[in-house]
VOBA-1610 file (N, C-alpha, C; in pm, whole numbers, padded with zeros to 5 digits, always signed):
BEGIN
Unk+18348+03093+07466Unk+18243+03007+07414Unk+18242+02874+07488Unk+18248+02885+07633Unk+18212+02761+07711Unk+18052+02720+07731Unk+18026+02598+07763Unk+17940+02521+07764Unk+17933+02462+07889Unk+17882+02454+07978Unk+17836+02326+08096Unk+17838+02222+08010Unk+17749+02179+07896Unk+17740+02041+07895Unk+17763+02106+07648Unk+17854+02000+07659Unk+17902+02044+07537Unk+17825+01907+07442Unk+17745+01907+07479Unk+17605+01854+07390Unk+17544+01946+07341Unk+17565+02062+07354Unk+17523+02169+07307Unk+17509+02195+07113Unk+17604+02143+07093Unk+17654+02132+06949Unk+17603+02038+06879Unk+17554+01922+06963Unk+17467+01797+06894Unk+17352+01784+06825Unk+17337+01795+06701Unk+17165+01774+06647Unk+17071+01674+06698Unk+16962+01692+06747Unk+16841+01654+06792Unk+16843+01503+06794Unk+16866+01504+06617Unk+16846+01398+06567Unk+16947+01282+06594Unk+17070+01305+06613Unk+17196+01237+06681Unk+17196+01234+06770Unk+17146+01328+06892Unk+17180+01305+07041Unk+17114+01200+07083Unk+16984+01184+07069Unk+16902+01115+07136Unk+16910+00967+07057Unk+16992+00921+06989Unk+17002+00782+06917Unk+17122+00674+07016Unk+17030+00577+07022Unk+17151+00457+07070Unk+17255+00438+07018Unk+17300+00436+07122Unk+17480+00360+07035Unk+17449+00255+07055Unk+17500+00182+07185Unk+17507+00052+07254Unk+17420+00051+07369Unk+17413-00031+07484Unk+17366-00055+07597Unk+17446-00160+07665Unk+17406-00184+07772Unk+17462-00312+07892Unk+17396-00302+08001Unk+17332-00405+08078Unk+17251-00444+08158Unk+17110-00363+08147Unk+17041-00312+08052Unk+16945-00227+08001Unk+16972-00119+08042Unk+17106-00068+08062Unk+17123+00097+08059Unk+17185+00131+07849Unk+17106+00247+07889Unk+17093+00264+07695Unk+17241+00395+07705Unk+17292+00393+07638Unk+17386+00515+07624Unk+17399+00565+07436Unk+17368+00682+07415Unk+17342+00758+07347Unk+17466+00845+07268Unk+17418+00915+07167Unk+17540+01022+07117Unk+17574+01141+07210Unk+17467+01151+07272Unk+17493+01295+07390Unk+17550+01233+07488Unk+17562+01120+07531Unk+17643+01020+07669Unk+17767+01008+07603Unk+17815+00992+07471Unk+17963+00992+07395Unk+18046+01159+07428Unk+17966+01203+07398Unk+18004+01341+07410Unk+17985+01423+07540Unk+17934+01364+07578Unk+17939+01414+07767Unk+18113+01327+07812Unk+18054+01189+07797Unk+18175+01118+07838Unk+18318+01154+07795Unk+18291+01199+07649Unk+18452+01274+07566Unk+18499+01369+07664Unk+18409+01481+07715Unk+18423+01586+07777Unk+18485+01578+07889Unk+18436+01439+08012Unk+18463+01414+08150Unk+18597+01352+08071Unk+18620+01313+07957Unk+18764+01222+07976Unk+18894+01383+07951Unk+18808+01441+07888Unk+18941+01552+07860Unk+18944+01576+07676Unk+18889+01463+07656Unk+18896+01477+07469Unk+18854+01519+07362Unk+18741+01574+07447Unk+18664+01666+07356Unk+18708+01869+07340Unk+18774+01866+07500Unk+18855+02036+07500Unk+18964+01965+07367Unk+19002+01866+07378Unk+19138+01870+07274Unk+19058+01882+07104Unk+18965+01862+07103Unk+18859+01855+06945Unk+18847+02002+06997Unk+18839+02066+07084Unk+18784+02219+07079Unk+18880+02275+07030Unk+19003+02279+07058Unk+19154+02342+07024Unk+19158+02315+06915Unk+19178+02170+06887Unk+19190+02159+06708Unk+19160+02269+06576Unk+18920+02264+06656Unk+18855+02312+06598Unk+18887+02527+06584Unk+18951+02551+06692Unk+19029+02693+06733Unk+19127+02741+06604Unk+19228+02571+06623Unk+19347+02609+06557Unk+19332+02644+06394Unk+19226+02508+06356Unk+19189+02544+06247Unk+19087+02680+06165Unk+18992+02730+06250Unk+18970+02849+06252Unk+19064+02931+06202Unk+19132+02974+06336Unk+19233+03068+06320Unk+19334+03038+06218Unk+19339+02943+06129Unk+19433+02924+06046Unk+19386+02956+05916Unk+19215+02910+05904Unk+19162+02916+05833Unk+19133+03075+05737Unk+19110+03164+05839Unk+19116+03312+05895Unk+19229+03401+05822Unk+19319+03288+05851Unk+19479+03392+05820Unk+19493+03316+05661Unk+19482+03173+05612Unk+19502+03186+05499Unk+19363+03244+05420Unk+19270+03285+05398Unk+19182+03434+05340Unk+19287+03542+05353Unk+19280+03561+05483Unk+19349+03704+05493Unk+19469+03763+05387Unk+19521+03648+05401Unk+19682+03624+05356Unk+19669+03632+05158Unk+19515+03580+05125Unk+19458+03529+05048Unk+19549+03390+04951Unk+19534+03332+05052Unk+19640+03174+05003Unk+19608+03048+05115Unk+19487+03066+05051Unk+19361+02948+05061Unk+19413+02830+04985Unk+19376+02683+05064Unk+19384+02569+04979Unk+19356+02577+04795Unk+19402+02579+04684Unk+19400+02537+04600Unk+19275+02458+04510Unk+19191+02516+04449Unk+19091+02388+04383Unk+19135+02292+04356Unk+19214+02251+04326Unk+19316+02113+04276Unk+19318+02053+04434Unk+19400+02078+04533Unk+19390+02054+04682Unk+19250+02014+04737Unk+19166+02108+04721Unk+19056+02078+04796Unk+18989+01940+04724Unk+18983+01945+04593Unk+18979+01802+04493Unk+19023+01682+04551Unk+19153+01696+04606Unk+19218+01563+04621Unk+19179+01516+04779Unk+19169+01647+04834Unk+19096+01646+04988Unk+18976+01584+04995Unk+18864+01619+04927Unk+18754+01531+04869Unk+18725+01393+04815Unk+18853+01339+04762Unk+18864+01275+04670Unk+18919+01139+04816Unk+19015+01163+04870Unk+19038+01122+05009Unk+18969+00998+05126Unk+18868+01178+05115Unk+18843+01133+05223Unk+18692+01051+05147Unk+18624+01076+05078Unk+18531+00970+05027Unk+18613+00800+05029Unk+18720+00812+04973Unk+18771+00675+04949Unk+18850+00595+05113Unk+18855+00723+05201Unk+18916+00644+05287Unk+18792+00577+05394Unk+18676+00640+05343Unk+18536+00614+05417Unk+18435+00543+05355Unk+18502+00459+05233Unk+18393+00407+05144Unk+18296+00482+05097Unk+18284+00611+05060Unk+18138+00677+05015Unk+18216+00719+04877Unk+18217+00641+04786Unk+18240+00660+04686Unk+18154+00727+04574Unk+18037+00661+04582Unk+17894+00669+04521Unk+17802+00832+04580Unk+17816+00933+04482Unk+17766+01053+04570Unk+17654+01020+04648Unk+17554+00942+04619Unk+17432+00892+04749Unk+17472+00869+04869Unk+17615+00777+04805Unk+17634+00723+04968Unk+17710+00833+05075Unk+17759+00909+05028Unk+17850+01033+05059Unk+17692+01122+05165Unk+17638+01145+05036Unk+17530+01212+05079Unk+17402+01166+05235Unk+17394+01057+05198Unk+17331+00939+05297Unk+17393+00917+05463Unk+17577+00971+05443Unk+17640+00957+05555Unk+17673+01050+05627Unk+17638+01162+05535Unk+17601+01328+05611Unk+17501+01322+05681Unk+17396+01278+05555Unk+17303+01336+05685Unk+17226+01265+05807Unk+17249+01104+05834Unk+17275+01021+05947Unk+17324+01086+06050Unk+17464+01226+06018Unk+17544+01297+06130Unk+17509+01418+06151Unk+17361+01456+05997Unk+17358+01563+06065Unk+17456+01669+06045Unk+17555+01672+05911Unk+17633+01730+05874Unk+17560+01774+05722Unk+17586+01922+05662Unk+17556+01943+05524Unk+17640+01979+05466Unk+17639+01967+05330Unk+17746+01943+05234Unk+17850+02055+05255Unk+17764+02220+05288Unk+17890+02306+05320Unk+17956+02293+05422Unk+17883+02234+05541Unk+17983+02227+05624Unk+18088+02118+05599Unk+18067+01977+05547Unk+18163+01939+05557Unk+18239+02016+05390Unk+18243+02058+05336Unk+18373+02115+05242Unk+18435+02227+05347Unk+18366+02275+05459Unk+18409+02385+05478Unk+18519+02309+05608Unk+18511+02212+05640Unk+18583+02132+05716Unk+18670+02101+05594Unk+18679+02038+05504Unk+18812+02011+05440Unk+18913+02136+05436Unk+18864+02271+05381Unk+18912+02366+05350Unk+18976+02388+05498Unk+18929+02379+05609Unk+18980+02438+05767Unk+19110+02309+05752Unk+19070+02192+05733Unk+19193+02131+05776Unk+19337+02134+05680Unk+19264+02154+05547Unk+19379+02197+05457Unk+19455+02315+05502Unk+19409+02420+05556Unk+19452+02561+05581Unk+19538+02487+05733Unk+19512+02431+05802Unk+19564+02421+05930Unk+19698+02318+05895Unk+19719+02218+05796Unk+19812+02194+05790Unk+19902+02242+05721Unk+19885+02348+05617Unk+19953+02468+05575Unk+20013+02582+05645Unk+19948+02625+05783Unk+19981+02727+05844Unk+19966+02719+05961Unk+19971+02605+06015Unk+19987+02591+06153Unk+20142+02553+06233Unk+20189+02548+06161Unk+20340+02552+06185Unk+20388+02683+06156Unk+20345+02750+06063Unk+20405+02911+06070Unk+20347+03036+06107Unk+20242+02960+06218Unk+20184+03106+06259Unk+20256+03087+06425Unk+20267+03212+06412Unk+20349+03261+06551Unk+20295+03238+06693Unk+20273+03294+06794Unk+20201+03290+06901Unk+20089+03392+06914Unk+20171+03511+06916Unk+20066+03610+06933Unk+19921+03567+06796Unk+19955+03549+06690Unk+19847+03518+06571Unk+19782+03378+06673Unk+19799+03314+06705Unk+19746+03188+06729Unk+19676+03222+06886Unk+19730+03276+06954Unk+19640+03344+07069Unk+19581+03454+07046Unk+19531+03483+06960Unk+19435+03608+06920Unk+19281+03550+06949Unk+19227+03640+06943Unk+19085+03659+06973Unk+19029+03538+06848Unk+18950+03446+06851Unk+18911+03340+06721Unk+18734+03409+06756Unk+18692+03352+06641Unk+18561+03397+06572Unk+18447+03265+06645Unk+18405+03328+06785Unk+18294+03253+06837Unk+18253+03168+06752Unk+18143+03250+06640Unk+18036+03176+06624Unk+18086+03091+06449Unk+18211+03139+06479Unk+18274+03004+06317Unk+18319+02837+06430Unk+18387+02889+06556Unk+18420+02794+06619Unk+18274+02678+06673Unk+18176+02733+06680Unk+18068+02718+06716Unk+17986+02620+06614Unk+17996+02690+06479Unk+17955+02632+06389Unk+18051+02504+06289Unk+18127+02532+06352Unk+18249+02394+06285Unk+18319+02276+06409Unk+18228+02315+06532Unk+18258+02190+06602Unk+18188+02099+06563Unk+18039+02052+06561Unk+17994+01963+06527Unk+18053+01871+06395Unk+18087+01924+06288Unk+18123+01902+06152Unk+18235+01859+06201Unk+18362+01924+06254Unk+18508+01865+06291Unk+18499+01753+06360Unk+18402+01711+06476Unk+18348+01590+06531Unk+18332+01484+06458Unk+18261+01510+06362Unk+18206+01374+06261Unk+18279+01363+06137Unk+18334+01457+06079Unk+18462+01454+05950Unk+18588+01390+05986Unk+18681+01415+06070Unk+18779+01370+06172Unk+18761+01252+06197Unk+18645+01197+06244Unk+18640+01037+06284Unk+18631+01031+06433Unk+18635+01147+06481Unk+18659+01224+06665Unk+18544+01122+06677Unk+18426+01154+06639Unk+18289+01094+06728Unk+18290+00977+06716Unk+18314+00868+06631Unk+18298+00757+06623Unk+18387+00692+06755Unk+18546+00711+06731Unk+18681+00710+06837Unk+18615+00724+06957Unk+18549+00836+07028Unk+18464+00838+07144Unk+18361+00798+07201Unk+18298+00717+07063Unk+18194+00602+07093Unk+18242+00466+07124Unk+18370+00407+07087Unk+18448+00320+07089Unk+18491+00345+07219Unk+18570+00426+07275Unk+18635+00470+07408Unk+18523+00447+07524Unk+18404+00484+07503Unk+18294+00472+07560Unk+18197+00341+07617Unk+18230+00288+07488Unk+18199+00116+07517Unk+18323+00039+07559Unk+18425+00068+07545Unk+18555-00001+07650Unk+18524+00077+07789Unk+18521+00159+07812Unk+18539+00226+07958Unk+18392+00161+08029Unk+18275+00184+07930Unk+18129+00131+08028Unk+18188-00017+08062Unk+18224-00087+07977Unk+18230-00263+07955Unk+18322-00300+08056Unk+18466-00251+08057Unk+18522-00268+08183Unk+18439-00225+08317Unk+18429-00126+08325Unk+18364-00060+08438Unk+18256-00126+08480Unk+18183-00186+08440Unk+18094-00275+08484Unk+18131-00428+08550Unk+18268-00458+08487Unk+18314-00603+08503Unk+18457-00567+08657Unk+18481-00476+08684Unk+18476-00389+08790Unk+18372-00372+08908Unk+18224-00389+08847Unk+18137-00372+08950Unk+18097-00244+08989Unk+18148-00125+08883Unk+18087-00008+08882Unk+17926+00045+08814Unk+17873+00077+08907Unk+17732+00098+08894Unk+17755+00216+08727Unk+17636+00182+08598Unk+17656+00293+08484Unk+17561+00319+08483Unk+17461+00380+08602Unk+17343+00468+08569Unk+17303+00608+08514Unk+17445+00637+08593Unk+17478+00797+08595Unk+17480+00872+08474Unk+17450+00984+08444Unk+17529+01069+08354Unk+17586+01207+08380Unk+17576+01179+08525Unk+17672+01355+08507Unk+17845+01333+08491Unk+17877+01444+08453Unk+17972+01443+08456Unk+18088+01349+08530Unk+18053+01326+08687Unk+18090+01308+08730Unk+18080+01153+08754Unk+17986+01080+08693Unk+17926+00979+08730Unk+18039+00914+08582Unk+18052+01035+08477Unk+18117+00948+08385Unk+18318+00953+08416Unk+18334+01042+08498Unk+18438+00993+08561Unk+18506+00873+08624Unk+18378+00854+08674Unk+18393+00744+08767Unk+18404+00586+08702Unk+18333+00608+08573Unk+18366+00545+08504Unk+18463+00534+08433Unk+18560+00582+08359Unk+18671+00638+08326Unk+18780+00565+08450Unk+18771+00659+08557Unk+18860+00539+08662Unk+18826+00427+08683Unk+18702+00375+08694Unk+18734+00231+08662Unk+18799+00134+08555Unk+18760+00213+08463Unk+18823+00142+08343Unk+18982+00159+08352Unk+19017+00259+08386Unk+19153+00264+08357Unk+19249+00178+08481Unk+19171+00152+08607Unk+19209+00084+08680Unk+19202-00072+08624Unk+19081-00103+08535Unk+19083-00242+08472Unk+19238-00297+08408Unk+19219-00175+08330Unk+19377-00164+08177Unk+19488-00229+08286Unk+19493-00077+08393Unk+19610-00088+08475Unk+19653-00292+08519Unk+19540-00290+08575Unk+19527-00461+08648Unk+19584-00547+08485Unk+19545-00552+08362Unk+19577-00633+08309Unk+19739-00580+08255Unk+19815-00528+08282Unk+19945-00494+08198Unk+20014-00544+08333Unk+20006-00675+08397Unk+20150-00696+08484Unk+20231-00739+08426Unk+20344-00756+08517Unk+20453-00810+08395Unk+20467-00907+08342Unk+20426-01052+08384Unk+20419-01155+08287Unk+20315-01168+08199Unk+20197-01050+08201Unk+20117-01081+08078Unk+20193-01003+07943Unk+20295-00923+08018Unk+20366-00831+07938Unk+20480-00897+07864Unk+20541-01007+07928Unk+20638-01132+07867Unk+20531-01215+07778Unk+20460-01254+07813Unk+20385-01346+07756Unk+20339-01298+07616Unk+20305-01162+07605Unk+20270-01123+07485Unk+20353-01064+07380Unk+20474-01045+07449Unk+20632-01035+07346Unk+20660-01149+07293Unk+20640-01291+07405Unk+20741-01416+07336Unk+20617-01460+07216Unk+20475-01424+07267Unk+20410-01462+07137Unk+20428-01430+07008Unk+20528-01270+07013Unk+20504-01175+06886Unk+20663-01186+06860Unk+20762-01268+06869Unk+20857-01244+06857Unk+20934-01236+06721Unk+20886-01291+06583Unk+20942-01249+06447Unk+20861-01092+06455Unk+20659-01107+06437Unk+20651-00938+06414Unk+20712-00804+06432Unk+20740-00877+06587Unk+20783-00717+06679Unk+20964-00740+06682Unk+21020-00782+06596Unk+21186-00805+06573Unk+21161-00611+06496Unk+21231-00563+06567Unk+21340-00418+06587Unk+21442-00424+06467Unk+21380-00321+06346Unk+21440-00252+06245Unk+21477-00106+06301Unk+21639-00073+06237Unk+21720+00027+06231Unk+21764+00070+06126Unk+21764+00178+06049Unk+21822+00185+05956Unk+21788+00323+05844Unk+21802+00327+05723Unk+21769+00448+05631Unk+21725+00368+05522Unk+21643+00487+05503Unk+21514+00469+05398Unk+21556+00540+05254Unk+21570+00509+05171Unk+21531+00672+05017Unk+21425+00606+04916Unk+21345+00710+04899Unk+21233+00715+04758Unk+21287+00785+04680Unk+21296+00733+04568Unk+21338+00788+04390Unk+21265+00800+04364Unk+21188+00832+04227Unk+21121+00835+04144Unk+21133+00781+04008Unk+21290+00801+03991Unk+21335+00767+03883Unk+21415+00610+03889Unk+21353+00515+03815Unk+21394+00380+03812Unk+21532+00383+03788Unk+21612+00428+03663Unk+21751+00416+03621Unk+21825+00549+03772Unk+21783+00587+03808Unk+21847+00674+03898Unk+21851+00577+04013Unk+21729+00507+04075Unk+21737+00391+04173Unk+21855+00302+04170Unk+21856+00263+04053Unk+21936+00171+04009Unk+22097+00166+04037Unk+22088+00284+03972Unk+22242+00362+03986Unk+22271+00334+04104Unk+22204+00440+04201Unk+22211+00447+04367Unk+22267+00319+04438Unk+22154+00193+04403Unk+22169+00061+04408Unk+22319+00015+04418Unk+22326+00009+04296Unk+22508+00024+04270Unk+22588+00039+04335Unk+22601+00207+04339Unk+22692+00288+04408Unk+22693+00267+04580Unk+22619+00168+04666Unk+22575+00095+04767Unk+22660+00005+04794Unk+22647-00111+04680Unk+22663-00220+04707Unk+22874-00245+04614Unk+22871-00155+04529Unk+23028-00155+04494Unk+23142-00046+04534Unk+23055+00069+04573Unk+23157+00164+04607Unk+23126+00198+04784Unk+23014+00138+04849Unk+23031+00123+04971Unk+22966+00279+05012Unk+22853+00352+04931Unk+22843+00491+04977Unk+22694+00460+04991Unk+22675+00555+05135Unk+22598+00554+05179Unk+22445+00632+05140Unk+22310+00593+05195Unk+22172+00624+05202Unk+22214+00813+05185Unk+22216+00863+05283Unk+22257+00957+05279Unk+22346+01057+05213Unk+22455+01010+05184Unk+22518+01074+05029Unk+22451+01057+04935Unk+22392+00954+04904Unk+22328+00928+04733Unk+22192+01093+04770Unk+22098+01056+04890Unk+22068+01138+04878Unk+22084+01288+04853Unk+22181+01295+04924Unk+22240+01436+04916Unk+22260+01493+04780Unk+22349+01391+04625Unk+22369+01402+04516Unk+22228+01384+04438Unk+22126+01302+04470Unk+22020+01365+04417Unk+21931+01482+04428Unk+21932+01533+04531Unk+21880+01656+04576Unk+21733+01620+04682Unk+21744+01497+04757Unk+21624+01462+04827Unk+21688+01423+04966Unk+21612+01402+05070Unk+21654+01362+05199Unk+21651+01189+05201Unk+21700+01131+05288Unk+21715+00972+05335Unk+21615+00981+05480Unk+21574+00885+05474Unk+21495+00920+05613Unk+21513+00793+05712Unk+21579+00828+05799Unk+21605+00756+05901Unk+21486+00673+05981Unk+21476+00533+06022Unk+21320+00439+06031Unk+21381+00322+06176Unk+21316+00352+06309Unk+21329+00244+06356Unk+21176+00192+06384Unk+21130+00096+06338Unk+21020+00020+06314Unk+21024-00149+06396Unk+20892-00177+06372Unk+20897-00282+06411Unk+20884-00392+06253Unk+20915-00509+06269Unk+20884-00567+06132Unk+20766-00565+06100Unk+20643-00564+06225Unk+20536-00586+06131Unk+20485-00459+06114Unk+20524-00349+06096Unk+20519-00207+06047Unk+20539-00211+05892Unk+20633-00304+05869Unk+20718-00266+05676Unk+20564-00299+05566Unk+20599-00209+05487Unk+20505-00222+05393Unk+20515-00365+05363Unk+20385-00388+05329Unk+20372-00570+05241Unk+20450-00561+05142Unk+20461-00475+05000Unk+20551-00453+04911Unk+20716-00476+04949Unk+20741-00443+05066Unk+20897-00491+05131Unk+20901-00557+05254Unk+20846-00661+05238Unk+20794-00711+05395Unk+20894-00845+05369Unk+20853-00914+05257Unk+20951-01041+05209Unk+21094-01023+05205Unk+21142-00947+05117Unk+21309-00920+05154Unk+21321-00871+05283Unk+21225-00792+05329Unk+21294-00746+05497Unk+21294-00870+05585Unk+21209-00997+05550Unk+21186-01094+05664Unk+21367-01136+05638Unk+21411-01159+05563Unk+21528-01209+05547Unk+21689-01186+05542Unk+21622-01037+05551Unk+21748-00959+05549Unk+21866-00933+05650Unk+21975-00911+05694Unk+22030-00914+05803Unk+22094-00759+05787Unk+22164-00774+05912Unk+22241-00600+05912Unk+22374-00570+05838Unk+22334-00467+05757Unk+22422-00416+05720Unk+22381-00435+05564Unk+22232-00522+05509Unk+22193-00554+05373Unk+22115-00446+05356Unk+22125-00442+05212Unk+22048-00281+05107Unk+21933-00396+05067Unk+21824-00336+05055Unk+21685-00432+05035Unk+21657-00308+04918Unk+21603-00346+04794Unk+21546-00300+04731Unk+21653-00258+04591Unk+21594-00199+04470Unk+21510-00102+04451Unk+21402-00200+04435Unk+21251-00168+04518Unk+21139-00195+04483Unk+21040-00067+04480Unk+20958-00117+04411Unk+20862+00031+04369Unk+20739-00003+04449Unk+20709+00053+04495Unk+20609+00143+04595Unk+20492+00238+04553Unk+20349+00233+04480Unk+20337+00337+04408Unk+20405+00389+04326Unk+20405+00520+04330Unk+20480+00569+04210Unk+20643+00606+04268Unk+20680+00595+04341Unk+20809+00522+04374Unk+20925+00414+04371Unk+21082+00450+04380Unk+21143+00339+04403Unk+21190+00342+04530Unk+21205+00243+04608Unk+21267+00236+04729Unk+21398+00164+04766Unk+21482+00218+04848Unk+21552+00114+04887Unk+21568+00135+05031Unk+21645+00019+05111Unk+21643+00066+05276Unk+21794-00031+05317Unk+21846+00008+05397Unk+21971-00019+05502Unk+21948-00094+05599Unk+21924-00220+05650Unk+21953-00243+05760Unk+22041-00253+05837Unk+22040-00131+05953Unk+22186-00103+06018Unk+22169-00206+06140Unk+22048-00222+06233Unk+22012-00297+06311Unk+21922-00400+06348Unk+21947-00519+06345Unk+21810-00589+06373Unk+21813-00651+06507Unk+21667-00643+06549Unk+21697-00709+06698Unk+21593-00755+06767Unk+21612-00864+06800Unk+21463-00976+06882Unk+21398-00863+06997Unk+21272-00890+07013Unk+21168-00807+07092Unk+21192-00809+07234Unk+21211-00724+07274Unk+21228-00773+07446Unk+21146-00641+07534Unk+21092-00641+07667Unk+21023-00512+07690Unk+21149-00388+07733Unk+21227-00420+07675Unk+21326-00289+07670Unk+21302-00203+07575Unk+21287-00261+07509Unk+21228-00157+07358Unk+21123-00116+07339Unk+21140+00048+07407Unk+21011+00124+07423Unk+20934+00100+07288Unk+20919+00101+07226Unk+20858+00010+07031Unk+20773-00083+07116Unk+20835-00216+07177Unk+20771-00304+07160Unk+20691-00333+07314Unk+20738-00230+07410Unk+20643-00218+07532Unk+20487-00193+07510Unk+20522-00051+07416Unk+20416-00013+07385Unk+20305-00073+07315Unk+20378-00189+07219Unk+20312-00262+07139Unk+20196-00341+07179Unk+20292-00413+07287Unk+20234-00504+07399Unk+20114-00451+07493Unk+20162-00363+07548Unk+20053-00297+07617Unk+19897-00298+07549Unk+19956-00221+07427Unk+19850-00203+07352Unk+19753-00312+07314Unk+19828-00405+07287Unk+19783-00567+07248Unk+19701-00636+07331Unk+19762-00595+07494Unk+19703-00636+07613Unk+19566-00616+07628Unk+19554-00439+07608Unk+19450-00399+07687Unk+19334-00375+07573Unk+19375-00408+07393Unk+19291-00400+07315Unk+19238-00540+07365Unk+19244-00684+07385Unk+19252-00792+07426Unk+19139-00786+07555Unk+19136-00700+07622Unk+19112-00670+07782Unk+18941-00633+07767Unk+18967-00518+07669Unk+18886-00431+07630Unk+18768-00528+07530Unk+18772-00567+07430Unk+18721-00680+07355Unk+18634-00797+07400Unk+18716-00846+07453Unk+18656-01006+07603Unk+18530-00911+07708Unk+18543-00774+07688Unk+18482-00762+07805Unk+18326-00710+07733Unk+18342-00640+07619Unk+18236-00577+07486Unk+18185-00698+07477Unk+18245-00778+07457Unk+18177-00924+07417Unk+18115-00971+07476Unk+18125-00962+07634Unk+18059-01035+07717Unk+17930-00989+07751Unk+17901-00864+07744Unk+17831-00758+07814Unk+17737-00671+07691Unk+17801-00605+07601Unk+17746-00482+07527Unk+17641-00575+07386Unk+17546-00494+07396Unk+17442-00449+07292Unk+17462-00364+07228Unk+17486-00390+07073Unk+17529-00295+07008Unk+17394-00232+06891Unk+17382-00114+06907Unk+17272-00031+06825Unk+17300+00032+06706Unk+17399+00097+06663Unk+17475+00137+06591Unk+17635+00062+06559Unk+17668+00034+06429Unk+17791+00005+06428Unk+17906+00150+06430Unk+17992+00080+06509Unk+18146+00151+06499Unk+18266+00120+06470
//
């Protein structure tokens, strides 16, 4: 089920709509999705859309399908993590994409099934023959449920925006023309991550990006927290045993500080190594945590390289949208 141009899947009504523009070149939902394609990111939304299929497939078969209760909370989710609380507005944001109500439940149900059984299906099951025209009919929907299309409209206006401030001509749309864009941009990124913009943006971040080590446990039970607490701080036993005697795992966390939940963000600013922070409750949780290590930011710490980088070229990327892009649609 290949495509030359995997706009193929796009409704009428979406392809041909502005996103953004720059220097009066207009770029569109079918230029997002051409461009996804020349970057490589849209075969990876094709696999997804495969995996979940085929997962989808085997839990029927198997007949141990997501749960009505599951699919509820799946629903329940993803309205709240997208603001469409209000069924209008739910309804209103389908069909802007061009998505209908079965398809997207039938997208919850694929991704529920894929994180259920995509770890226990074998090879041969997972390289089997998948169902054309289900894969066919649940790309578009996996595009716009996922958040894929929006992410590639974003990617799209960083890569045009650099690429232009580069001095790369964005008339083009073949394939190849959106390559070319793509290497420019990434040659932009490249140019801004030298190494003293890379110092410069550690010594700025130096309490956030301070390097946590240590173990984590969630209770449930307050007087059981408590206990634990205790048995910590007077008998000297560790994250890991307590777990073990309750019957739950400890989970091992190297983070950056400004990673810690706000709920434990205050005792962690203060804490040193070798201090038990908590029991604090968390939702319907109690928590407590170990600090085995703490340690100032430096670009040794793949954590806080990455951080930086990231910081850099979101920074890079931004200054350059700003300078340049017309925006038609928000993202």
């Amino acid at each position: 089920m290949q495509s030359k141009d995997a706009t193929w899947c796009v409704p009428r009504t979406v392809a041909t709509r502005a996103v953004f523009s720059i220097d009066s070149e207009l770029f569109t939902w079918a230029d997002v999705v051409r461009a996804a394609e020349a970057r490589g990111s849209w075969q990876a939304l094709l696999a997804s859309v495969r995996s979940g299929v085929v997962a989808d497939a085997h839990a029927l078969s198997a007949d141990s399908g997501p749960t009505a209760d599951e699919v509820v909370a799946a629903t329940t989710r993803f309205r709240y993590d997208r603001n469409l609380i209000a069924g209008d507005d739910l309804m209103k944001w389908l069909d802007i994409w061009g998505v209908s109500i079965p398809d997207w439940e039938e997208f919850l149900r694929r991704s529920l099934s894929r994180e259920r059984f995509l770890s226990e299906l074998d090879a041969p099951v997972l390289s089997s023959p998948a169902d054309d025209a289900a894969i066919a009919a649940a790309t578009w929907p996996e595009a716009v449920c996922s958040g894929f299309i929006e992410q590639a409209g974003r990617q799209l206006v960083a890569d045009v925006a650099l690429a232009v401030e580069r001095g790369r001509t964005v008339s083009g749309r073949t394939r190849a023309d959106f390559q070319l864009i793509h290497a420019a941009a990434d040659a932009a990124r490249s140019d801004a991550l030298d190494p003293e913009a890379l110092e410069r943006e550690v010594a700025s971040h130096r309490l956030e990006w301070t390097g946590l080590r240590g173990w984590r446990l969630e209770l449930s039970d307050e007087d059981v927290v408590k206990e634990a607490a205790m048995s910590v701080r007077t008998d000297g036993s560790s994250l890991a045993e307590i777990a073990q005697v309750c019957g739950v795992v400890a989970e091992g966390f190297n983070v950056l500080l400004t990673d810690i939940e706000e709920g434990l963000l205050s005792q962690t600013l203060a804490a040193r190594e070798g201090d038990l922070i908590g029991p604090l409750r968390l939702g319907e949780m109690w928590v407590l945590l170990i600090i085995e290590r703490r340690a100032a930011p430096t670009l040794g710490d793949p954590l806080v390289r990455q951080r930086a980088r990231e910081h850099i070229i979101r920074s890079a990327e931004e200054r350059a949208i700003g300078r340049s892009v017309t925006w038609h649609e928000s993202l």
